[in-house]
DSSP file (Angstrom, degrees, kcal/mol; ACC not computed):
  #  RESIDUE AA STRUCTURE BP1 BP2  ACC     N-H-->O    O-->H-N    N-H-->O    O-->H-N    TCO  KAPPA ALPHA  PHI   PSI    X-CA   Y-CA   Z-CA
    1    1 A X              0   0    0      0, 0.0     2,-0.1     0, 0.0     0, 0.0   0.000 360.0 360.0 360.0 135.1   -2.1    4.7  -13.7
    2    2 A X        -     0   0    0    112,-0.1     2,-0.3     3,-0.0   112,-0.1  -0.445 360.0-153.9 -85.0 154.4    1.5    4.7  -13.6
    3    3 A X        -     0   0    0     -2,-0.1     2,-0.3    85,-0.1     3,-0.0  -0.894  37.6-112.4-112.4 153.7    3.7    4.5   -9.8
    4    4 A X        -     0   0    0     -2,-0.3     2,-0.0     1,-0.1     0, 0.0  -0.645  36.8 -95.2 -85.0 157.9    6.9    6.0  -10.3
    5    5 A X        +     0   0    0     -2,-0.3     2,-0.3    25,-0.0    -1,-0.1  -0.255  52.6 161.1 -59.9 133.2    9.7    3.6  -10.1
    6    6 A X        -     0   0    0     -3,-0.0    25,-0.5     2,-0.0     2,-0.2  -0.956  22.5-138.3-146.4-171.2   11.6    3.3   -6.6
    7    7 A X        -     0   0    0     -2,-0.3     2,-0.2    23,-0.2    23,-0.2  -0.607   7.1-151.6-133.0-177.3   13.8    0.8   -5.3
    8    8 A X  E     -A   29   0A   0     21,-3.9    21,-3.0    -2,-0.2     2,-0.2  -0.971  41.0 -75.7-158.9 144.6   14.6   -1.2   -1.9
    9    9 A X  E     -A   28   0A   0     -2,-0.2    19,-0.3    19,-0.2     2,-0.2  -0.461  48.0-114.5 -85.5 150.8   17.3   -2.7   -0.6
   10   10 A X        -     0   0    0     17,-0.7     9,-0.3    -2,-0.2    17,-0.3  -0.433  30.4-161.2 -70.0 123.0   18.2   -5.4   -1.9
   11   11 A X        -     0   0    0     -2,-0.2     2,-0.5     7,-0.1     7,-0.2  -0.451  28.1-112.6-125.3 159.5   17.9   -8.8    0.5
   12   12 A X     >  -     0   0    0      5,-1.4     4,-3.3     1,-0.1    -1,-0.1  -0.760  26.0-135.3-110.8 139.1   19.7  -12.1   -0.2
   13   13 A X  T  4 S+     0   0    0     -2,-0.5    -1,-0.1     1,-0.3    -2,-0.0   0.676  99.2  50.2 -71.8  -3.9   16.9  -14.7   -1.0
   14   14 A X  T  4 S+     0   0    0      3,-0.1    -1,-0.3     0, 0.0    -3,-0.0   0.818 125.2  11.5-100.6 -33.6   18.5  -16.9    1.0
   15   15 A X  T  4 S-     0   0    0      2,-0.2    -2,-0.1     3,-0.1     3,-0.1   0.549  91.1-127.8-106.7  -4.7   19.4  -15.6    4.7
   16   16 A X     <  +     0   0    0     -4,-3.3     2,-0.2     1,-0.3    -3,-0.1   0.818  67.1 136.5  69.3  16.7   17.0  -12.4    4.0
   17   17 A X        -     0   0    0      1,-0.3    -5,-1.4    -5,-0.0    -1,-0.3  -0.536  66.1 -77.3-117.0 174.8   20.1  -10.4    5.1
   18   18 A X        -     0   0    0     -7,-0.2    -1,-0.3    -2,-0.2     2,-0.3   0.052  47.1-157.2 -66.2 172.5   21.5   -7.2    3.4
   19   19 A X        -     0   0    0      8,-0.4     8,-1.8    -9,-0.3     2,-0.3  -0.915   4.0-138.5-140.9 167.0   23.6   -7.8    0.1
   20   20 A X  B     -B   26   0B   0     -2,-0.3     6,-0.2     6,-0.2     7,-0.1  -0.985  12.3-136.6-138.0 161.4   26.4   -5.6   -1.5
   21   21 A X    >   -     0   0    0      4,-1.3     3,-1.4    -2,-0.3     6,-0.1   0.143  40.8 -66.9 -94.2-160.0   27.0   -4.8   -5.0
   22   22 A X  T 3  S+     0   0    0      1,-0.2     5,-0.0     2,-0.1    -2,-0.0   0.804 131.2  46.5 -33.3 -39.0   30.2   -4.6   -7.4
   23   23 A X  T 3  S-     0   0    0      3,-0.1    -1,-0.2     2,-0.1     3,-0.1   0.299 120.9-103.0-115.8  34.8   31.4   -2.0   -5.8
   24   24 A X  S <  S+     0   0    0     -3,-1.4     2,-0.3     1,-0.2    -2,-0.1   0.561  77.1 132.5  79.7  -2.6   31.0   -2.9   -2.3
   25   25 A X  S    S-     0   0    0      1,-0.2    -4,-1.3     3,-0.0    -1,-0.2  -0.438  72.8 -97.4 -75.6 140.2   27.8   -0.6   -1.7
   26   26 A X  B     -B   20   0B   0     -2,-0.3     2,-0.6    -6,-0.2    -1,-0.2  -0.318  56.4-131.1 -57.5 145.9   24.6   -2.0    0.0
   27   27 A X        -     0   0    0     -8,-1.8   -17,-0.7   -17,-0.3    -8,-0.4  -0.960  20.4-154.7-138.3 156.7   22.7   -2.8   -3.1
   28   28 A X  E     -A    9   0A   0     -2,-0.6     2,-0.3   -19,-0.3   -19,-0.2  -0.743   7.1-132.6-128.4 142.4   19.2   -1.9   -3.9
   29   29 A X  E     -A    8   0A   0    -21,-3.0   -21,-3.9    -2,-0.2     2,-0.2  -0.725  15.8-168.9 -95.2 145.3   16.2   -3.5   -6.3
   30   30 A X     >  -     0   0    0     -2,-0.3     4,-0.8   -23,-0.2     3,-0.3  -0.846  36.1 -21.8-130.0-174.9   14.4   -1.6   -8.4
   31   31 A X  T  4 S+     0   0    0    -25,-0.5   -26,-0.0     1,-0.3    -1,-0.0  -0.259 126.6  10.8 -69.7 155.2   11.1   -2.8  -10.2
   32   32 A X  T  > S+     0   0    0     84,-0.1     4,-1.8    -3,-0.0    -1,-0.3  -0.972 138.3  49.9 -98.9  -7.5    9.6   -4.9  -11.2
   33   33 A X  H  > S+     0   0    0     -3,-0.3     4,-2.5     1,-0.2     5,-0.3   0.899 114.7  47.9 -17.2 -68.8   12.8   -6.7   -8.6
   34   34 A X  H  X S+     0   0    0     -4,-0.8     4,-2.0     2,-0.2    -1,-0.2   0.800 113.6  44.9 -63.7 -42.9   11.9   -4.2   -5.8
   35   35 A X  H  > S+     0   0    0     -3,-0.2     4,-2.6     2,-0.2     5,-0.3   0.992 113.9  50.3 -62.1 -68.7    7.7   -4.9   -5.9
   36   36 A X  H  X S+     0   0    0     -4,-1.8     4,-1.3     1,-0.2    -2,-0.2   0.768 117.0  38.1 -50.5 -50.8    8.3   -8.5   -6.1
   37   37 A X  H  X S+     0   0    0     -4,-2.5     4,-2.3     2,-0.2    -1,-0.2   0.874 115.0  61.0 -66.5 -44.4   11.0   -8.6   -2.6
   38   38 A X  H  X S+     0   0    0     -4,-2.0     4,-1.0    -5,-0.3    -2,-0.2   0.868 101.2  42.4 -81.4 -23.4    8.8   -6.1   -1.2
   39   39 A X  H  X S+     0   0    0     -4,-2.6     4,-2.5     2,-0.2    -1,-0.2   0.705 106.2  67.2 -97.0  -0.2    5.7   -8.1   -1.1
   40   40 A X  H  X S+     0   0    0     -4,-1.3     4,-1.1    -5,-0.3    -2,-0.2   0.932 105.9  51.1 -49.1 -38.4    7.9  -11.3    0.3
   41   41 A X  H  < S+     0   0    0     -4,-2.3     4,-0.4     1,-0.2     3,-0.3   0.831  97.6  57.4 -73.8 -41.6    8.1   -9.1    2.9
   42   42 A X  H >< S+     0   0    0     -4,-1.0     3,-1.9    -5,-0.2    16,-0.3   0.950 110.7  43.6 -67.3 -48.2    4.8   -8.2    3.6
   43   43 A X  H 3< S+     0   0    0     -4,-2.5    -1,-0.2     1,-0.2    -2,-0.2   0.681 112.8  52.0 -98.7  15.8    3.6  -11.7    4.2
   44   44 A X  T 3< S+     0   0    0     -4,-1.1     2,-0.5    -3,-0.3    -1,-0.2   0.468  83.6  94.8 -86.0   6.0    6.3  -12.6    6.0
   45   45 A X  S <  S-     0   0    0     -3,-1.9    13,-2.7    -4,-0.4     2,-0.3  -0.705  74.1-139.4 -93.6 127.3    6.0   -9.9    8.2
   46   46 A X  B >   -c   58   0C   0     -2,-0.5     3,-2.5    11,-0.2     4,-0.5  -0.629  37.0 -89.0 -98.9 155.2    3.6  -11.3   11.6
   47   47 A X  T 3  S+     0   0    0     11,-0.8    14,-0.2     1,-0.3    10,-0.2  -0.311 116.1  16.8 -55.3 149.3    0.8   -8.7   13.1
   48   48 A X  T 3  S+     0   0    0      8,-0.5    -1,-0.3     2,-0.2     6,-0.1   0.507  92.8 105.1  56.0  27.2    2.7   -6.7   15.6
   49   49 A X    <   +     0   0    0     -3,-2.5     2,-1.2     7,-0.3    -2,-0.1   0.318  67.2  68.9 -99.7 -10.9    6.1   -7.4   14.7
   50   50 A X  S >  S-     0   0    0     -4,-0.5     3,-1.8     6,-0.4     6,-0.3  -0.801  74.3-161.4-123.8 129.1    6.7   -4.1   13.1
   51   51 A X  T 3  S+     0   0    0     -2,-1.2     3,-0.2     1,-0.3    -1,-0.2   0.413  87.1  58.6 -82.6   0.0    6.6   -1.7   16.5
   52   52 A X  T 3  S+     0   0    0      1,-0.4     2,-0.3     0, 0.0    -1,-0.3   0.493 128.2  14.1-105.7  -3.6    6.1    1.6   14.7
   53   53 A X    <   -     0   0    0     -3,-1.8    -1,-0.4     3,-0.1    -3,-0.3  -0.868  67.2-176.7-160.9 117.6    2.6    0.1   13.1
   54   54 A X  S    S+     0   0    0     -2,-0.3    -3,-0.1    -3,-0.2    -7,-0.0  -0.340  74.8  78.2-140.5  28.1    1.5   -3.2   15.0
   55   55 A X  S    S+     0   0    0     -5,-0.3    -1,-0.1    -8,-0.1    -8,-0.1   0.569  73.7  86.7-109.0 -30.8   -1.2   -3.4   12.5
   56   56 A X        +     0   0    0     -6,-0.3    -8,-0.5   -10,-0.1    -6,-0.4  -0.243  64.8  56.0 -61.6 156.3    0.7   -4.6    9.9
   57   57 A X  S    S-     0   0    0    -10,-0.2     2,-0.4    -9,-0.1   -11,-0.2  -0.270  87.3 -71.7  96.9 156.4    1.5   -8.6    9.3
   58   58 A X  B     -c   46   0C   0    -13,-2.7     2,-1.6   -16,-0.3   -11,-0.8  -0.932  48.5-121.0-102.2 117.7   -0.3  -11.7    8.8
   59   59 A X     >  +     0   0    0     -2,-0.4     4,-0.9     1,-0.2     5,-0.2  -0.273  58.6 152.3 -70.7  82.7   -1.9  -12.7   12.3
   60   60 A X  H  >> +     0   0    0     -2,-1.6     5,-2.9     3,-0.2     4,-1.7   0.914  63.1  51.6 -90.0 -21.3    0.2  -15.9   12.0
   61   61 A X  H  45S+     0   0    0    -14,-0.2    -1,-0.1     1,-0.2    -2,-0.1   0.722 118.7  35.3 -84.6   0.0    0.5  -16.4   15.9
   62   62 A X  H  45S+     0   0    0      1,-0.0    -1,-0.2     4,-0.0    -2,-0.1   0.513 136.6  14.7-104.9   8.3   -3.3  -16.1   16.5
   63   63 A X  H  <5S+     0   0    0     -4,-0.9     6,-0.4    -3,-0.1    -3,-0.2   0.437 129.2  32.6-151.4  -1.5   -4.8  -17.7   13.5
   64   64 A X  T >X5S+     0   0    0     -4,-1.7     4,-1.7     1,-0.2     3,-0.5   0.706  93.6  71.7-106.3 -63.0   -2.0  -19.8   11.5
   65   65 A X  T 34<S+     0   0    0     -5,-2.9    -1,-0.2     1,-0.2     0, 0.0  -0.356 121.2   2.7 -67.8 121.9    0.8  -21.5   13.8
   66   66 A X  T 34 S+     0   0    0     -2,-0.1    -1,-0.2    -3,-0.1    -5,-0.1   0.060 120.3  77.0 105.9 -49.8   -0.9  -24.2   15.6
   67   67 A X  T <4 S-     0   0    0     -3,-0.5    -2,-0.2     3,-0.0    -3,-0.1   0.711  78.9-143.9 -87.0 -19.7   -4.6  -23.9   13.9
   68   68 A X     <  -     0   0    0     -4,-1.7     3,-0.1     2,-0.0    -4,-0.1   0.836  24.4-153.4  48.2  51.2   -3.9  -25.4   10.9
   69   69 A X        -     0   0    0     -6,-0.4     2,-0.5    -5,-0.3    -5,-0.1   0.481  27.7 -91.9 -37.1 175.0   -6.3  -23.1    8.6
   70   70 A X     >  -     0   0    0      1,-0.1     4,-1.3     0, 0.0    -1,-0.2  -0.843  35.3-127.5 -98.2 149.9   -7.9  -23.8    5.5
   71   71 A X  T  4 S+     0   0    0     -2,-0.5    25,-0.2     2,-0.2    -1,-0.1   0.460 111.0  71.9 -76.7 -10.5   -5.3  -22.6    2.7
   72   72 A X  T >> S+     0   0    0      3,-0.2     4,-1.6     2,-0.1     3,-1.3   0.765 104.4  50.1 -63.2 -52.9   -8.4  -20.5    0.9
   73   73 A X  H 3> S+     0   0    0      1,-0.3     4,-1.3     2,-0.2    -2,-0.2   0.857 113.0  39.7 -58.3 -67.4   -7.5  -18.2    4.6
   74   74 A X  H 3X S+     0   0    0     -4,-1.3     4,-0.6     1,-0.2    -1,-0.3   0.389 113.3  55.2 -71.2   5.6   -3.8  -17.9    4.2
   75   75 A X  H <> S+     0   0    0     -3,-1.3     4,-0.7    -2,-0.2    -1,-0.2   0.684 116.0  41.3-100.8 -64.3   -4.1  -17.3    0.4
   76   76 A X  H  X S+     0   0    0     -4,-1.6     4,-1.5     1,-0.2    -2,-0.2   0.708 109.4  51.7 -59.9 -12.0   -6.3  -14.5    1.2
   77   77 A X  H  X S+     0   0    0     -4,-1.3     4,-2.0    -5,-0.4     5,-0.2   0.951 115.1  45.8 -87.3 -64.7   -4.8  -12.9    4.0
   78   78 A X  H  < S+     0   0    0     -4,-0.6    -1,-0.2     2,-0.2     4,-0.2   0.218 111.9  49.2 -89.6  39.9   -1.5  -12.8    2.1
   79   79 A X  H >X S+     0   0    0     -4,-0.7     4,-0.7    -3,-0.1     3,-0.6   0.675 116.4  47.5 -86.2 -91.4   -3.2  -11.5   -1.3
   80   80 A X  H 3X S+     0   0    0     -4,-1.5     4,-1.6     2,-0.2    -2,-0.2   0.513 112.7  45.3 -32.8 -40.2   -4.9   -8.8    1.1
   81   81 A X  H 3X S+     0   0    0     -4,-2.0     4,-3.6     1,-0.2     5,-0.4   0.970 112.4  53.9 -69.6 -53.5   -1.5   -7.9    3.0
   82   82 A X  H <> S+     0   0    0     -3,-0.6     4,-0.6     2,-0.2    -1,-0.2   0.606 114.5  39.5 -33.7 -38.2    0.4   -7.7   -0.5
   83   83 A X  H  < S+     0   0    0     -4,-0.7    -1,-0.2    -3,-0.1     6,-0.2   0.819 121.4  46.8 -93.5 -43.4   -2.2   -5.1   -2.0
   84   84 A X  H  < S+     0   0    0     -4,-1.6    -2,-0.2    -5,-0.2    -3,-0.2   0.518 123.0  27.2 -73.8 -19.5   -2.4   -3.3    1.4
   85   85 A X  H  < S+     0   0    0     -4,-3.6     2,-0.5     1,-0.1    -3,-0.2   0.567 108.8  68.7-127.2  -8.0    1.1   -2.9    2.3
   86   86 A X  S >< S-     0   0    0     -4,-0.6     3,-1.0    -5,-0.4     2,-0.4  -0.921  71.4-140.2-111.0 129.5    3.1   -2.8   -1.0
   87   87 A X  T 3  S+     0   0    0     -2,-0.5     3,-0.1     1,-0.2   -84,-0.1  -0.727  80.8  36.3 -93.1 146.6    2.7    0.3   -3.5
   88   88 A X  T 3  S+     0   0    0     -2,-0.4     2,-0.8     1,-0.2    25,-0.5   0.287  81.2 132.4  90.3   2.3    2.5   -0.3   -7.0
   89   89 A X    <   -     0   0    0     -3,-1.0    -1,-0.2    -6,-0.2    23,-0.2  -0.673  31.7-177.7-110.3 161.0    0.6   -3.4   -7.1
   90   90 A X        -     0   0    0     -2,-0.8     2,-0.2     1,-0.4    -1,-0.1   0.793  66.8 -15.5 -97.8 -30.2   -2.0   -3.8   -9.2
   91   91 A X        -     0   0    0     -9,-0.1    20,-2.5   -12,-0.0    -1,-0.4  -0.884  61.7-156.4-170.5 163.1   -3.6   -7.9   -8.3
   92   92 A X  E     -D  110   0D   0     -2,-0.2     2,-0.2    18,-0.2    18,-0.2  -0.947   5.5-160.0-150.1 147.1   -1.8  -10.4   -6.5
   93   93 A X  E     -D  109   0D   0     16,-1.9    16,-1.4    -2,-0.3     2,-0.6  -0.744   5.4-160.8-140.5 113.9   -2.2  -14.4   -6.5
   94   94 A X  E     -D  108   0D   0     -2,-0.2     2,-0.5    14,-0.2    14,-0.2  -0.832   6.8-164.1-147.4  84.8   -1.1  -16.3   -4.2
   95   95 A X  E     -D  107   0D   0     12,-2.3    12,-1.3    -2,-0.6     2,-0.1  -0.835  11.0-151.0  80.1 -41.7   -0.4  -20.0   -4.6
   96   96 A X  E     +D  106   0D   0     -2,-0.5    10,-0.3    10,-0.2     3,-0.1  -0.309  23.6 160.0 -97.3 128.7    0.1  -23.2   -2.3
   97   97 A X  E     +     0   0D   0      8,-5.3     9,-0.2     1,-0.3     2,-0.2   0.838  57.6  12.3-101.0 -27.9    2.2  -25.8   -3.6
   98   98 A X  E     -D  105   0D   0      7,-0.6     7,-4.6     5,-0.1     2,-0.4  -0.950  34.8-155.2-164.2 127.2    3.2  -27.7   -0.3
   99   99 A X  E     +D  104   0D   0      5,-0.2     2,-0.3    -2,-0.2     5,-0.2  -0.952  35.3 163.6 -95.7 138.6    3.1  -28.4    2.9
  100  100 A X        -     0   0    0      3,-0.6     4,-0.1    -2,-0.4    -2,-0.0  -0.978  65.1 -22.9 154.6  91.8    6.4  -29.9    4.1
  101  101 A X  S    S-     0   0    0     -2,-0.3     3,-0.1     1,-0.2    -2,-0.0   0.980 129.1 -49.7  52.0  56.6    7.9  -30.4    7.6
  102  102 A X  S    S+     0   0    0      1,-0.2     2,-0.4    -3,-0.0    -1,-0.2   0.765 115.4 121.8  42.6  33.5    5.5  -27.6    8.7
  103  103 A X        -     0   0    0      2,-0.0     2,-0.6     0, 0.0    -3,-0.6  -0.863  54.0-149.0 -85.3 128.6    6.4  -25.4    6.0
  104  104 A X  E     -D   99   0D   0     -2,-0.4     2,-0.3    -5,-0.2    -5,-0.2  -0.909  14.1-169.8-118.3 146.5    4.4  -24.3    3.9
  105  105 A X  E     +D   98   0D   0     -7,-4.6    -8,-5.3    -2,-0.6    -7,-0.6  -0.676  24.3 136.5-125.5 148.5    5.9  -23.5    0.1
  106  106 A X  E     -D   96   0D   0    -10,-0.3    16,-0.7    -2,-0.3     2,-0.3  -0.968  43.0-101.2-168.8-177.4    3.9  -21.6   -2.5
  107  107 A X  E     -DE  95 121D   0    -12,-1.3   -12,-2.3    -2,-0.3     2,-0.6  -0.979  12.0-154.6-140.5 128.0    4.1  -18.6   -5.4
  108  108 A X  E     -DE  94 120D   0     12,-2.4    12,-1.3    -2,-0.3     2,-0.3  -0.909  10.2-166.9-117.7 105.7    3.2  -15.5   -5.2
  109  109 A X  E     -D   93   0D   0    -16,-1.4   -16,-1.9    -2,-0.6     2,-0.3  -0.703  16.0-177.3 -95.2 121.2    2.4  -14.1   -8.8
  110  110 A X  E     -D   92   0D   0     -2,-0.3     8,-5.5     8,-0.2     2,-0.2  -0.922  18.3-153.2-145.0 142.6    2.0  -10.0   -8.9
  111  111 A X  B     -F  117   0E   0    -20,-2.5     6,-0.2    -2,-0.3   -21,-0.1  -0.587  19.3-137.5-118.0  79.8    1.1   -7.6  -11.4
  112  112 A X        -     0   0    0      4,-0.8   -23,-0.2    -2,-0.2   -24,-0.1   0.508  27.5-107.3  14.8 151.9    2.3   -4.1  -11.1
  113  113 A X  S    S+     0   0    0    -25,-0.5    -1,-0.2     1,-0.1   -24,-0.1   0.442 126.0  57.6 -84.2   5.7    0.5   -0.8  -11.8
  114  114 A X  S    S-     0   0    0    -26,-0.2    -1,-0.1     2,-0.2    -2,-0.1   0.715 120.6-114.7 -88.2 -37.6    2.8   -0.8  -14.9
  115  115 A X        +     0   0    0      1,-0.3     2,-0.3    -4,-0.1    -3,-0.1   0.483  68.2 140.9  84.2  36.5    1.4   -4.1  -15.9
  116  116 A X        -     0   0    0      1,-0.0    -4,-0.8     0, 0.0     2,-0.5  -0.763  44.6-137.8-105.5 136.9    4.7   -6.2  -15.5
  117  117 A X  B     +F  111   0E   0     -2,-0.3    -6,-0.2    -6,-0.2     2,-0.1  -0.709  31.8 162.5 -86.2 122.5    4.3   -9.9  -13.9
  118  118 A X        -     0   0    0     -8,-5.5     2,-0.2    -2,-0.5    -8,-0.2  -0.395  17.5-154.4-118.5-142.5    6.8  -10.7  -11.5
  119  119 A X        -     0   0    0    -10,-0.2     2,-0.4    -2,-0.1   -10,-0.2  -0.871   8.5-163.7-176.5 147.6    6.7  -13.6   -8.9
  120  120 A X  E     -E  108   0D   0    -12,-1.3   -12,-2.4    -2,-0.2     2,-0.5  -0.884  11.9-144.6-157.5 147.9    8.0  -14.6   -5.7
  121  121 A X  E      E  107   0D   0     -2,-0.4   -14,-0.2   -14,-0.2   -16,-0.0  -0.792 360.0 360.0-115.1 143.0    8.2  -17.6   -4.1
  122  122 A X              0   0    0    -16,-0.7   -15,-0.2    -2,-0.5   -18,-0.1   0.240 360.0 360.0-120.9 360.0    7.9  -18.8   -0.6
């Protein structure tokens, strides 16, 4: 099954802040760009940070930050948020490459309902 294409604006991979385009316009992704930004978003987004749905997010201050989980949980929690909170994906795989000054760095490899591979990494 096909989603139809729509876009999002487009965020700067580095500060996560808005970006503008040639012509001085807020600029916008579309897919497979827009899929790929939009589940960055989802698993950076923590439970109860977004105030109109406080269901959404990865519970990172009751079950990450601090606990030090096993990396099977946090690859499934953000494979589960990524399928649950972005439309138009199809399977999601999620990763870990590093931990690093209490960072933790990974790829998150997504396939569309179109059946285009994108990636994004965290």
């Amino acid at each position: 099954m096909s989603t139809p294409p729509y876009s999002t604006i487009a965020l700067d991979v580095d500060t996560w802040d808005l970006t503008v385009d040639a012509n001085g316009n807020i600029a916008v992704n579309t897919p497979p760009l827009a899929v790929a930004q939009d589940v960055a978003s989802a698993i950076r987004t923590f439970e109860g940070e977004v105030y109109y749905d406080t269901s959404q997010g990865i519970p990172y201050w009751t079950k990450v930050l601090g606990k030090l989980p096993p990396s099977s949980l946090l690859i499934e929690m953000m494979n589960s948020e990524a399928k649950a909170r972005v439309d138009g994906v199809s399977s999601v795989q999620t990763v870990i490459s590093g931990f690093t000054d209490r960072a933790t760095t990974g790829t998150v490899y997504i396939v569309d309902d179109n059946n285009v591979s994108s990636s994004v990494t965290f």
